[in-house]
N, C-alpha and C positions, 0 to 999 in steps of 0.2 A: 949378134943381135939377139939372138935366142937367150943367149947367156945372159946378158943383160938385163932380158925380161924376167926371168925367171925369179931369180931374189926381190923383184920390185913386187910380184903378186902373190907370193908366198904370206908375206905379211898381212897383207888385206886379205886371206883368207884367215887366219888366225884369227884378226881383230871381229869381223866375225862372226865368227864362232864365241869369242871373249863375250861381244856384246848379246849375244841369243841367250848363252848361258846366265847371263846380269840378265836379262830382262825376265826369265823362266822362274831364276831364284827371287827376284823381287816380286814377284806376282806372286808365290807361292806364299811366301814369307808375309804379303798383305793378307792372302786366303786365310793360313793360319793366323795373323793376327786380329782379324776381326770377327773372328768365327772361332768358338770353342770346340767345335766336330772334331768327334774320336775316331780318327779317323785311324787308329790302329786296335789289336783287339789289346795289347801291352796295355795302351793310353785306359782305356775302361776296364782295363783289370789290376791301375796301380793299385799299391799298398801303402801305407802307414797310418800315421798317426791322425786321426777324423780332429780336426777345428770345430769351433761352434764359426759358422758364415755369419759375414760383417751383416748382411742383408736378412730380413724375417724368410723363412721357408711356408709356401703357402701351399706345397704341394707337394707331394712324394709318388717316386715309381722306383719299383725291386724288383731285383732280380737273383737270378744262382747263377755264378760264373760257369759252374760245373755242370750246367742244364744246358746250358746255350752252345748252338753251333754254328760254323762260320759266317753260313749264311744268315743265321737269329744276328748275330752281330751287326751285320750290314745293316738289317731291319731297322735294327737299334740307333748306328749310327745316323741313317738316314732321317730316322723319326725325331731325335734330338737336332740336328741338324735344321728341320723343318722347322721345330719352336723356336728356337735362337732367333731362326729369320724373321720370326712373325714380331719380336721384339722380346721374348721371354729369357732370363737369367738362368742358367742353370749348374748348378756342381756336382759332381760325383763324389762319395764319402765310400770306405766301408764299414759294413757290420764291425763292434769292436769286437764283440763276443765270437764272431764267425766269418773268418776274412774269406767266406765262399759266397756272403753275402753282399752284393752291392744296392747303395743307393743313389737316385738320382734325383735333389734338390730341385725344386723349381719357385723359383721368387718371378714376381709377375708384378712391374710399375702400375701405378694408378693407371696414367695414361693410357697404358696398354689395356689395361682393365675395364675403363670407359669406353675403350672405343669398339671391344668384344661384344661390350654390354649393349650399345646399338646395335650393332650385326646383328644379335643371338635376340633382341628384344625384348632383354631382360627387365623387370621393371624395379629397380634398386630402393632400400629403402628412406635413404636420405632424399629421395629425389619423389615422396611419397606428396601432393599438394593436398590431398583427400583430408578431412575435419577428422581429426584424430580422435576415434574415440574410448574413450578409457574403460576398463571392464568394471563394474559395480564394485563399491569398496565393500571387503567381506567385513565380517563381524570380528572384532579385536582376539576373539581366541582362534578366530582361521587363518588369522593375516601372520607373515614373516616380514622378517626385513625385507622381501622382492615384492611381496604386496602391498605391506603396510610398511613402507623404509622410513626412518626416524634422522633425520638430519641430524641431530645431537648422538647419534649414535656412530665410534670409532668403527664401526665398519664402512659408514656411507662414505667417508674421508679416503676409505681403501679403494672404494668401487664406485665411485662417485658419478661416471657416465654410465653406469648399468642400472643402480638404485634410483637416479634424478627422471629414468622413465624417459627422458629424451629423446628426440627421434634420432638415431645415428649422422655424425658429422659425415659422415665419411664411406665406403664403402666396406661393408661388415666383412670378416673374415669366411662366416658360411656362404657370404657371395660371391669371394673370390675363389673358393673351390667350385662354387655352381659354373664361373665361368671358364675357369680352367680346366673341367672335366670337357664342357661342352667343346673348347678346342681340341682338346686331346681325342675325343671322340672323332671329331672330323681329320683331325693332320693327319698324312701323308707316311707313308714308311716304304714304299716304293713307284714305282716307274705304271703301274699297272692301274687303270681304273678302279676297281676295288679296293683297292691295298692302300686303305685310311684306319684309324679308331685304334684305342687302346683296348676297346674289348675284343677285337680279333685279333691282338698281340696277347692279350692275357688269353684268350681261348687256348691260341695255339702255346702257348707256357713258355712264349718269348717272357713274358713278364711275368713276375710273382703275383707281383697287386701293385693298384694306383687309389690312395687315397689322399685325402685332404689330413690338417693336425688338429689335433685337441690345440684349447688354447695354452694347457700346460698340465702340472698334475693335476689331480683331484684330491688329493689330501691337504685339509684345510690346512691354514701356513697363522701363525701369531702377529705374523710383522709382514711389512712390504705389500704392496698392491694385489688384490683378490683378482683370481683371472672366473669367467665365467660359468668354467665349469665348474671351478669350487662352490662357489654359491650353489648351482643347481645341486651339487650333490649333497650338500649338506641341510639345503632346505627345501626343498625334493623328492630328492631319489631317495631319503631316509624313511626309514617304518616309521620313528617316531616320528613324522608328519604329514603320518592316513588321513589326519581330520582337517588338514591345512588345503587353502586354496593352491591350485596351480597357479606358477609363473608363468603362463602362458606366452604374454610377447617373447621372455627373455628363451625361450623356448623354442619359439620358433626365430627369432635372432641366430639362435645357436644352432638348431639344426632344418631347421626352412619347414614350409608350409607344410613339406608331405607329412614328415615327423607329427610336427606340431597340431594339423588336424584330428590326426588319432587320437592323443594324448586329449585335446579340446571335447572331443565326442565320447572318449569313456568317463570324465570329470560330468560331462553336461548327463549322462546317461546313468550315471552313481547318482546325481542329486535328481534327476527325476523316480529314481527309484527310491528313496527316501519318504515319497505319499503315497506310492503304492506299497511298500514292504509293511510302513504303518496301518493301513486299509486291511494289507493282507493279513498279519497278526491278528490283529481284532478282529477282522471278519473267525479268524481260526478260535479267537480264547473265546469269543460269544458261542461259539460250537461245543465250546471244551465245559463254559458254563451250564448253556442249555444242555448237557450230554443225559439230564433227566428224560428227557423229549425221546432219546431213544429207546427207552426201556416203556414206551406205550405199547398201543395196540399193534401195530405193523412189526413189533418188534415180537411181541406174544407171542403173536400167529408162528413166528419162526422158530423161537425158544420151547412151544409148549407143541409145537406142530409132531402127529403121529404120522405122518405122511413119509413114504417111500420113496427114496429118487431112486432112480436106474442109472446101474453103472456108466459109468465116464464110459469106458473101454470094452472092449471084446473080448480081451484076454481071460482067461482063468482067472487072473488073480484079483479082477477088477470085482468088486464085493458090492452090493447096493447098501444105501447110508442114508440115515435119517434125516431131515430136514433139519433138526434140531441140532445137529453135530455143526450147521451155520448160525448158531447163537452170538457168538463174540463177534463174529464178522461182519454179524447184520446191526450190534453195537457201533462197532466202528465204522463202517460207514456211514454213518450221520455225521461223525467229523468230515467228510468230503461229499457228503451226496444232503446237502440238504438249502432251504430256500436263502441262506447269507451267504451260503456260498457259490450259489447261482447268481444272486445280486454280484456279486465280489467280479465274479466272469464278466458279466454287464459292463463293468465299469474298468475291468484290466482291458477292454476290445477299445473305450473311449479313450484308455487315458493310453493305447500304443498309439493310437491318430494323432493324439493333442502331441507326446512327444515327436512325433515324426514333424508335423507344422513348427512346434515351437524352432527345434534343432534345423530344418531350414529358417528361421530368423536369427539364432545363432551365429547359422554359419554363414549367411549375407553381412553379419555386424564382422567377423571375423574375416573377410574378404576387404572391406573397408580398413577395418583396422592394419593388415598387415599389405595392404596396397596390393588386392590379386583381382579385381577386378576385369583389369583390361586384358589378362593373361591371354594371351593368342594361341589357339589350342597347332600343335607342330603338328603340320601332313605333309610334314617330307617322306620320302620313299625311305623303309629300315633297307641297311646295308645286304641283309639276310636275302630279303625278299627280292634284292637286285640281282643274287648270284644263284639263288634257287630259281630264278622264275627265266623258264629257256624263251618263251615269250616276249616280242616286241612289234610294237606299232607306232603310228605316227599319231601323236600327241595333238588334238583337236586344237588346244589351248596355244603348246607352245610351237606348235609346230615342229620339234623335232624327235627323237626316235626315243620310246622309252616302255623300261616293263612292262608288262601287260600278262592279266590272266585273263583267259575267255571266260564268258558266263557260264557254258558246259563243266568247265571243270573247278570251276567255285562253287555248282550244284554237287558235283561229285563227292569235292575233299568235303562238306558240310554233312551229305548223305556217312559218308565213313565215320568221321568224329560223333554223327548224334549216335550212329548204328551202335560205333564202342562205348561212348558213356551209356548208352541203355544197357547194351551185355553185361558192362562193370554192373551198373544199376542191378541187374540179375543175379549176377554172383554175390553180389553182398547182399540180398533178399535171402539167396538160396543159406544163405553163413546163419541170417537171423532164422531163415527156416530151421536149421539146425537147433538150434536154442530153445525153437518152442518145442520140436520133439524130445528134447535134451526135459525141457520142464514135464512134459507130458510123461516121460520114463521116469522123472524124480520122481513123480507124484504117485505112480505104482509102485515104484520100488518103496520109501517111504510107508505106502498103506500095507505092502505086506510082510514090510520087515522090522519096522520100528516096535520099539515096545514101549516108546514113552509115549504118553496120552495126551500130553500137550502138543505133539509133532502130529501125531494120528487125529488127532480133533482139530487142526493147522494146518494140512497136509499143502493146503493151495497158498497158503500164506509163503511157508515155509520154501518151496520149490519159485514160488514167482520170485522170492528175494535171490537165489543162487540163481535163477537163469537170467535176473538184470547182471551180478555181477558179472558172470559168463560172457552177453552182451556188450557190457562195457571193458574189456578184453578185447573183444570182437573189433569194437571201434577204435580203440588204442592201434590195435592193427594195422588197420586198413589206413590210418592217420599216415601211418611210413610212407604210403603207394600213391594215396590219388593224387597228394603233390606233383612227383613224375611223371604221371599218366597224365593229368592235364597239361603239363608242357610239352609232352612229347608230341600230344594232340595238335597241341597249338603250334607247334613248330610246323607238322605235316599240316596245317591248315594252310600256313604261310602267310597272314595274314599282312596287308599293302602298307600300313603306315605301325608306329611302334603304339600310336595313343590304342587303335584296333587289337593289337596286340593284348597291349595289356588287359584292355577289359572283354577280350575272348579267351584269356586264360584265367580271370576272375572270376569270368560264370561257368567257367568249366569245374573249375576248383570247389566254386559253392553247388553246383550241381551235385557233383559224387559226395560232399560232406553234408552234404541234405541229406542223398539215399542213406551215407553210411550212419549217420545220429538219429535219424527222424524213423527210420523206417519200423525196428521194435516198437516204437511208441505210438507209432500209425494203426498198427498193426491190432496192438492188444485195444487201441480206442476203439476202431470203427472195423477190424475184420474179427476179430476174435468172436467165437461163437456167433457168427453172422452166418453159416456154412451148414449150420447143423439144423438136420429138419428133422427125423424122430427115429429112437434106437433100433427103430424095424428095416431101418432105410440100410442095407448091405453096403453099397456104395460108399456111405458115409466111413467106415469105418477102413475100406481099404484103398479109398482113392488116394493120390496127392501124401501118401503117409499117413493117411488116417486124420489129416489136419482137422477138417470139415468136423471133426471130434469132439475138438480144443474149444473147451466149456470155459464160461467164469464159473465164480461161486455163485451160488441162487441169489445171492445179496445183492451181487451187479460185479461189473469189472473194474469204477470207476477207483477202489482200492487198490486195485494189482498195478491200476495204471499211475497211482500216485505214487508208489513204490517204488518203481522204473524208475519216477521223475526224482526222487529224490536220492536215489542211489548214484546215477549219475551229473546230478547237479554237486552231490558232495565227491565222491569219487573221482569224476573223471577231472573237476575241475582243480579238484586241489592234487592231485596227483602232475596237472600240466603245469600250474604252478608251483608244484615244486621241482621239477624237472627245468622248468626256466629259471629259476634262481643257482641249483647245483649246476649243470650240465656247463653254463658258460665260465664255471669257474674251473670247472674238472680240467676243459679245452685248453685254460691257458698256462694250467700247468704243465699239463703234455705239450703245449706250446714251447714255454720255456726250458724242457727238459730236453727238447729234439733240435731247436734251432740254435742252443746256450752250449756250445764249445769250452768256453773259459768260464769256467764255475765260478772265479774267485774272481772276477772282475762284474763293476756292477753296471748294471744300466743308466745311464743318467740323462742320455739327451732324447729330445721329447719323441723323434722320428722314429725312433728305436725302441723307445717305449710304446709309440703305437703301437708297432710292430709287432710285437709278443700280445695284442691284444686280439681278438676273434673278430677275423675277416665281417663285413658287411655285405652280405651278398645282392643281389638286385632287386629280390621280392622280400626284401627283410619285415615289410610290414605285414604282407600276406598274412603270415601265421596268428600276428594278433587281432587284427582285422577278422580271423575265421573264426577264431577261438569266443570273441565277445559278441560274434550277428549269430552263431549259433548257440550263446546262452540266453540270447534275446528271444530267440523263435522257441526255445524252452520253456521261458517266461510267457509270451504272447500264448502259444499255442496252447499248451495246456495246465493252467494258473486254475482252473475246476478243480483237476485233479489233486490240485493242494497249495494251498491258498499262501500257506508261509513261503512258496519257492521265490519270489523277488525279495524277502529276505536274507535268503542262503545267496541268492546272486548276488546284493548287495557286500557281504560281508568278503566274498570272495573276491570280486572286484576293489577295494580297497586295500587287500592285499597286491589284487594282480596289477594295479596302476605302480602301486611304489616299484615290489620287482623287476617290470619292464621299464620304472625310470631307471634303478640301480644297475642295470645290464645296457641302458645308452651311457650314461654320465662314466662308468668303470669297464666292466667287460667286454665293450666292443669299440672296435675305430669310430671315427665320426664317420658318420655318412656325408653324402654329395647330398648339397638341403635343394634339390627339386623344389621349383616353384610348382603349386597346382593349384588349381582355384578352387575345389572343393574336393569332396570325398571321391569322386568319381566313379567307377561301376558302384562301388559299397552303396550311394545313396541309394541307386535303383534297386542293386537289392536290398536296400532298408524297407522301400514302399513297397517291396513284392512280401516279404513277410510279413510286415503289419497287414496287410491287407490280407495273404493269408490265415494270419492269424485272428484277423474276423469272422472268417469262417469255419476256421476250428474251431472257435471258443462257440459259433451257434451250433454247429454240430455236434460238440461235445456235449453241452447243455442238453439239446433235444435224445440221442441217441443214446450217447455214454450213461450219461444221468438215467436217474428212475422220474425227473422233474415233470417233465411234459406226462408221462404215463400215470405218473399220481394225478397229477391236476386231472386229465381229461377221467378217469375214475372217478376221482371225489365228484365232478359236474355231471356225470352220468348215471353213477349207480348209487353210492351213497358219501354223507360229507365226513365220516370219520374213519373211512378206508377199511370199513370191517371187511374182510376178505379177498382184500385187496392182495395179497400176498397168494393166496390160492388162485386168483383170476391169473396170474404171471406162469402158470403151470398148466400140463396137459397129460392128462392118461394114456399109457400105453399099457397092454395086453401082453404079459412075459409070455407067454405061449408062441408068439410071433417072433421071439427072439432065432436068429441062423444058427445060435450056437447055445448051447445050455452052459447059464450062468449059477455060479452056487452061489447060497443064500437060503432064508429061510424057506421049507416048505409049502409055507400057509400064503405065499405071496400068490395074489393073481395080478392085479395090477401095480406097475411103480408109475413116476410120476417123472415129466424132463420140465424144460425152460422152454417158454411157446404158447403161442394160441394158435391151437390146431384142435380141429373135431374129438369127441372121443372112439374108443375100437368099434364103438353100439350104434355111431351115426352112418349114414348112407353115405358120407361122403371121409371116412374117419382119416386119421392125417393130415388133412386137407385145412389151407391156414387157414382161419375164419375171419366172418366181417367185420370181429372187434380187430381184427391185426390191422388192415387194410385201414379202414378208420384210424388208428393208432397213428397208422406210418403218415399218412395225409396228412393229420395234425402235426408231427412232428417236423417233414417238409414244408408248413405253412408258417412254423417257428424259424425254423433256418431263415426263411426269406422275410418274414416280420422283422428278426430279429438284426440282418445286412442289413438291411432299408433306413431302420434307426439310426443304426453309427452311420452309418453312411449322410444320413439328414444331420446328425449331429455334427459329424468332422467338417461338412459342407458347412455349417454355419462355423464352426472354429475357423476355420481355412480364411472365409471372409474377414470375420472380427479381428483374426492377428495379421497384420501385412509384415512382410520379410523385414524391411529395413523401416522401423519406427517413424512419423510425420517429423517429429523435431531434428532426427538426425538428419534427414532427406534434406531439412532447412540449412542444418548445418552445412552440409555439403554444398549445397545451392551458392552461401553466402559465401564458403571459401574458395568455388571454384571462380567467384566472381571476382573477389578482391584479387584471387593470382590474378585474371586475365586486366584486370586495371592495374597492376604493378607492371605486365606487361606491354601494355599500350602505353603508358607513361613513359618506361623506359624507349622504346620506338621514340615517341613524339620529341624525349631530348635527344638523342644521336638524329633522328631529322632537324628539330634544328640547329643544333651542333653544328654539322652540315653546312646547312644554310648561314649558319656565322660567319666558317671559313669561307666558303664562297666569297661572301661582301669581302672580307679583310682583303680574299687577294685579288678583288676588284680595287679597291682603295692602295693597295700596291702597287698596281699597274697603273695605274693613275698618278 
C-alpha cells in the first residue's frame, strides 16, 4: 500500500512546483515587460552606441556613474520607476564624449501633459480665451522679422507658426518643461515621507542636473525650418540689434513669464529713460552754456577772496590755505549746483512716479497678453520647511497633523536675521569708513608731498576721485558675499511656503546691496561735514577717527558727490557687464575641457550639447534683477548731483539687455519657464525706492545744494548775494588751537564752514539764529517739496488705469462670445439627447 502510494504523489509534487515556477516567471516577465525599471545597477550603466530616440526628448536628467552608490541607485531606480507609472517615456543614453556620463531621456505624451496641467493649474497658452492684445507696431527701423514679419519674406515660409504671431496650436515646448519639472519636483524616490523631488536628488549629487532642451542649435541654418531659438539669437541676442524692439511674446513662449518679465521691464525702463537722458543732457549743456554765470560775483568773492581757512587736520603737516586755492572748484560747481539743475531733480522725482504707474499698466497689458492673470499663487508647505521644522499640530483647516512653528520662535529666528543683516550692515559701513580715512590721509599726504600745483591746488578733487575708485573695489567685494549671506539667512529663517521664501531672500539680498552701494554716497550727501562744529572743539579731531573732521570743499560737496556717481555708474557697470559677457564663455570651455574624454569626436545631439552649456541655477535672475534696481536708485537718488547720469545708464543698459539676451539664447541651458504673474518682491522694491528716491532728491536739493541757502540770503539780506560767500563762514581764534599749527606768523584769526558766533561774542562757537532759521527753511522744502510729487503722482495714478477702457471692452466682449459658444454647444448635446430619446421611443413602439 505504501508502495503504491508513493510514486502516485511524487509527481503531483513536481507539477507543483512546475506550475509556481510558470506562474513566478510569467509575472516577472509581465513586470519586466510593461515597465522599463532598472532594475540592475549593469541595466543603467550599459554602454554603446546613443541612437537619436524615435519620440522628441522633452526632458533630460544626468548623472556620473562613478559618483553614485548602491544605494544612489536604488534612489534612482525607484524615481524612474515612479515616472514610467505616472505615464512618462523614458530612455537612457551615454555621454559619447564620456561613457562616465549618463543620460536619462524623458518624452512626456500630450495627454499626460493635459492632465498634469490640470493637477499643477497651469494656465496653457493655447488654451488662452482673453482678447489678445498685440504690442504697438514699432517704427520700420525698430522692427525685425519677429516684430515686423513680412510674409513675402523666405524666412516666414521657414518659421511660419512663430512669425504669423498666432496663438499656439498646441502645448509649447517651455510648457512641457514647466510641467515636467513640477512632476519631477513632487515623484517619489523612496519609501519615506520626504523622499520626493529632483532637488534633493541633485542636492544630494545623486543627480548632475535636470533640465529642459533648447529647441536646437543656435547658429543660423540657410535651408530647412528656423527653430526658435535661431531667430531669437540672431534678431536679439545680437549687438547689432541695441536699437531694435524686443520679441517679447516669442520670448516669453520660449522661456515663460519669469524670463520674459525681466527682459519686458529693462526694454520698458531703456525707453522711459530716453526723456529723461534727453531732459538730463540739456539741463547739463544749458549749464555748460550759461558757465559765464559762474564767473560773477559769488564766484569773485572766492577767486579774489584774502580770507584764511584753518587747517582740515591737527597734524603738523596740515597747513592753512586761502580761500582762493577753491577758485576752479567753485567754477565747477555751477555745472551741478545751480537753478536747471534743481529744476532737473524736480522733475527726475515726477517722472520715477509716472514710470512706476505707467510699468504697472504695462505689466497688467503684459498679464493679459501672455494669460497670467488667474495665476494661483502655491502655498503648499516647501519640502525644506517639513524636515527642518521638529514642530507639529493639529491643522484647524484640515484637521490632520502638520508643521508647525510657534510664534516664539518666528520672533526669535527674525530677531537673529534683522540683528545679522544690521552687523553686515556695519561692517560694510566700517569698509566705507575706511575710505573716507583712506581720502582724508590722501589729502595730507598729497598737500605735503606733491610738488605739482595742479594736484596741491586740487587736493580734494584729486583724493575724492581715488577714494570712489577704492570704494567701488569695496563694493565689487562685498558683491561675492551678501548673495550667501542672504541665503544662509534665509534658510535658518525657514520660511513656511517657497513663494515666502523667495521674497524673504529678495529683500534680504537688496537689503545688504543697498548698504553695500548706497552707503558712500549717503555718506558724502547728507553726513559729510555734518559733524564738524569749530577747530577749537578737541573732540572733533580725535573722536570716531577724526571723522567729525571730514570737510567738503568751501564750494559745497555736491561735486565730490557727483564724482562718486559717476565713477561708479561707469566703472562698476561696465566692469559687470563685461564680466557677464566673458565669464559665461571662459566656463564653458573649462566645461568642455573637463567633461570632453574624446577630443576627436564631436558633439552633435542637442541633449549633449546642452550639456557642455552653464548650469541655470534657481535664482538666475536674482543677479540681473539687482544689478538694474540698483542703477535705478542711482538714477532716482541722486540725478542733482549730475544730471547726464540717466544717460550713462542708458547707454549702458543697451549694451546690458543684448549680453544678458546672448548668455540665454547661447551660454546657458534653458531654463524651467516658471509661470509668475508679475515682478513679484522686485515690484515692492521698485515703489520703496522711488519713493525713496523722493526724498533724497528733496533732501539733496535743500541740504547738499547751496539752493535753498542762496534763495533764503538773496530774500533776506541782499538780491545779488554780495557776501554771500563770507556769510557761509565763521571765525575762529588760532590762539585757541590744542596744538600749535605752522603757518604764517601774522595770522590771528583763520576762518571754517558754519554759522557760529565769533571768539569776541558772549556766546562765541555757539550756532546762531541765521543757522536755525537756515535749517527750518530747508525742512520746510523737504516737506514742500514730498507733498508736490506726491499731489502729482496721485493725480497721475488716477488719470492712467492699469488696463486701458477699450481693452477692459475687448476682454468683456470675448469673454462673452466664449461663454455663448459654450451655452450653444450644451443646448445641442441637450437636444441631441432629447432626439435619441424620441427615436428610441418610436422603436419601442
Amino acid at each position: 500500500m505504501l508502495i503504491s502510494v508513493g510514486p502516485v504523489r511524487k509527481p503531483k509534487i513536481v507539477y507543483v512546483w512546475v506550475l509556481k515556477l510558470f506562474i513566478w516567471f510569467y509575472y516577472r516577465s509581465a513586470l519586466d515587460k510593461n515597465s522599463s525599471k532598472p532594475n540592475r545597477r549593469k541595466e543603467l550603466n550599459k554602454q554603446g552606441k546613443v541612437t537619436e530616440p524615435e519620440k522628441s526628448v522633452d526632458f533630460v536628467l544626468v548623472y556620473e556613474k562613478s559618483a553614485v552608490t548602491d544605494d544612489a541607485y536604488t534612489k534612482i531606480e525607484t524615481f524612474i520607476f515612479n515616472l514610467e507609472q505616472k505615464g512618462f517615456q523614458l530612455k537612457s543614453s551615454v555621454f559619447t564624449v564620456n561613457d562616465d556620463i549618463n543620460f536619462i531621456k524623458i518624452h512626456a505624451p500630450d495627454n499626460v501633459l493635459l492632465n498634469f496641467a490640470e493637477i499643477f493649474n497651469i494656465q496653457l497658452s493655447f488654451q488662452n480665451v482673453d482678447y489678445k492684445v498685440y504690442p504697438t507696431r514699432p517704427y520700420e527701423f525698430m522692427g525685425t522679422e519677429l516684430t515686423l514679419p513680412d510674409i513675402y519674406s523666405p524666412n516666414y515660409a521657414r518659421a511660419r507658426a512663430t512669425l504669423s504671431g498666432a496663438t499656439p496650436a498646441a502645448i509649447t515646448n517651455a510648457e512641457k518643461g514647466l510641467i515636467i519639472h513640477k512632476v519631477l519636483s513632487k515623484n517619489p524616490y523612496g519609501d519615506q515621507r520626504h523622499e520626493y523631488g529632483i532637488e534633493k536628488l541633485i542636492n544630494k549629487k545623486i543627480f548632475d542636473s535636470a533640465f529642459p532642451l533648447h529647441d536646437g542649435p543656435h547658429e543660423w541654418t540657410q535651408e530647412g525650418p528656423l527653430n526658435d531659438r535661431q531667430l531669437l539669437t540672431k534678431y536679439w541676442s545680437s549687438l547689432k540689434c541695441w536699437y531694435k524692439q524686443q520679441p517679447l511674446d516669442l520670448i516669453e513662449k520660449y522661456y515663460g513669464p519669469e524670463t520674459s518679465f525681466y527682459f519686458a521691464w529693462l526694454g520698458f525702463y531703456n525707453r522711459m529713460l530716453i526723456p529723461a537722458s534727453a531732459a538730463g543732457f540739456a539741463f547739463f549743456l544749458l549749464g555748460i552754456v550759461s558757465f559765464h554765470q559762474a564767473f560773477t560775483l559769488r564766484s569773485k568773492e572766492v577767486c579774489e577772496s584774502d580770507l584764511i581757512l584753518c587747517p582740515r587736520c591737527i597734524v603738523e603737516h596740515c597747513k592753512y590755505e586761502l580761500l582762493k586755492s577753491s577758485c576752479l572748484h567753485s567754477h565747477l560747481i555751477y555745472l551741478f549746483d545751480n537753478p536747471l539743475v534743481i529744476t532737473f531733480a524736480a522733475l527726475m522725482s515726477i517722472w520715477s512716479t509716472v514710470f512706476l504707474e505707467l510699468w504697472r499698466r504695462e505689466e497688467a497689458m503684459l498679464q493679459i497678453r501672455w494669460n497670467l492673470r488667474h495665476i494661483e499663487t502655491d502655498c503648499s508647505l516647501r519640502p525644506e520647511y517639513e524636515e527642518k521644522t521638529p514642530y507639529r499640530r493639529i491643522s484647524p483647516i484640515t484637521g490632520t497633523l502638520e508643521p508647525y512653528t510657534p510664534k516664539k520662535i518666528l520672533c526669535y529666528r527674525y530677531a537673529i536675521t534683522s540683528s545679522a543683516i544690521l552687523l553686515l550692515g556695519l561692517l560694510m559701513a566700517l569698509g566705507i569708513f575706511g575710505v573716507m580715512v583712506y581720502v582724508k590721509s590722501m589729502s595730507v599726504f598729497l598737500t605735503r608731498s606733491s610738488s605739482s600745483t595742479i594736484i596741491t591746488t586740487n587736493v580734494g578733487l584729486v583724493a575724492s576721485a581715488s577714494g570712489s575708485i577704492m570704494s567701488v573695489c569695496f563694493i565689487l567685494l562685498f558683491e561675492l558675499l551678501y548673495g550667501k549671506i542672504a541665503m544662509w539667512l534665509t534658510n535658518k529663517e525657514n520660511p513656511r511656503t517657497q513663494v515666502d521664501f523667495d521674497n524673504s531672500y529678495t529683500y534680504k539680498s537688496y537689503a545688504i546691496a543697498f548698504v553695500n552701494n548706497y552707503c558712500v554716497i549717503f555718506y558724502i550727501a547728507f553726513m559729510k561735514a555734518r559733524f564738524y562744529t569749530y577747530p577749537g572743539d578737541h573732540e572733533l579731531w580725535t573722536s570716531v577717527g577724526g571723522i567729525g573732521s571730514d570737510l567738503c570743499d568751501p564750494a559745497g560737496c555736491i561735486i565730490e558727490l557727483g564724482i562718486q556717481l559717476v565713477i561708479i555708474l561707469l566703472a562698476k557697470n561696465l566692469l559687470m557687464t563685461a564680466k557677464q559677457y566673458i565669464r559665461p564663455q571662459v566656463l564653458i570651455w573649462i566645461n568642455r575641457f573637463r567633461k570632453k574624454k574624446d577630443k576627436s569626436v564631436d558633439i552633435t545631439l542637442q541633449w549633449e550639447c546642452d550639456y557642455m552649456l552653464n548650469a541655470v541655477v534657481k535664482y538666475h535672475m536674482m543677479g540681473e534683477y539687482m544689478q538694474m534696481i540698483i542703477q535705478y536708485g542711482f538714477v532716482t537718488f541722486f540725478v542733482a548731483a549730475f544730471p547726464p547720469a540717466p544717460l550713462l545708464a542708458l547707454f549702458n543698459n543697451l549694451i546690458e539687455l543684448r549680453v544678458d539676451a546672448f548668455k540665454m539664447t547661447q551660454a546657458y541651458r534653458r531654463p524651467v519657464a516658471f509661470k509668475v504673474p508679475n515682478l513679484a518682491a522686485w515690484n515692492g522694491i521698485l515703489q520703496g525706492v522711488t519713493y525713496i528716491g523722493v526724498a533724497t532728491n528733496a533732501f539733496v536739493i535743500a541740504f547738499t545744494s547751496e539752493f535753498v541757502q542762496r534763495a533764503v540770503y538773496k530774500h533776506t539780506v541782499t538780491n545779488d548775494l554780495q557776501g554771500y560767500v563770507n556769510s557761509t563762514l565763521s571765525a575762529f581764534n588760532v590762539s585757541e588751537y590744542p596744538l600749535t599749527y605752522e603757518g604764517p606768523t601774522n595770522i590771528s584769526v583763520c576762518y571754517y564752514p558754519g554759522k557760529r558766533y565769533p571768539p569776541d561774542h558772549t556766546e562765541k562757537y555757539e550756532l546762531t539764529d541765521d543757522h536755525w532759521y537756515n535749517l527750518t527753511i530747508k525742512f520746510l522744502t523737504v516737506v514742500i517739496f514730498e507733498h508736490l510729487v506726491m499731489l502729482v503722482t496721485g493725480v497721475i495714478a488716477y488719470i492712467i488705469p492699469d488696463i486701458p477702457f477699450s481693452v477692459k471692452e475687448h476682454i468683456n466682449y470675448q469673454r462673452d462670445q466664449y461663454k455663448e459658444v459654450k451655452l450653444k454647444a450644451l443646448q445641442n448635446t441637450y437636444l441631441r439627447q432629447q432626439d435619441k430619446k424620441k427615436t428610441d421611443i418610436f422603436v419601442e413602439m
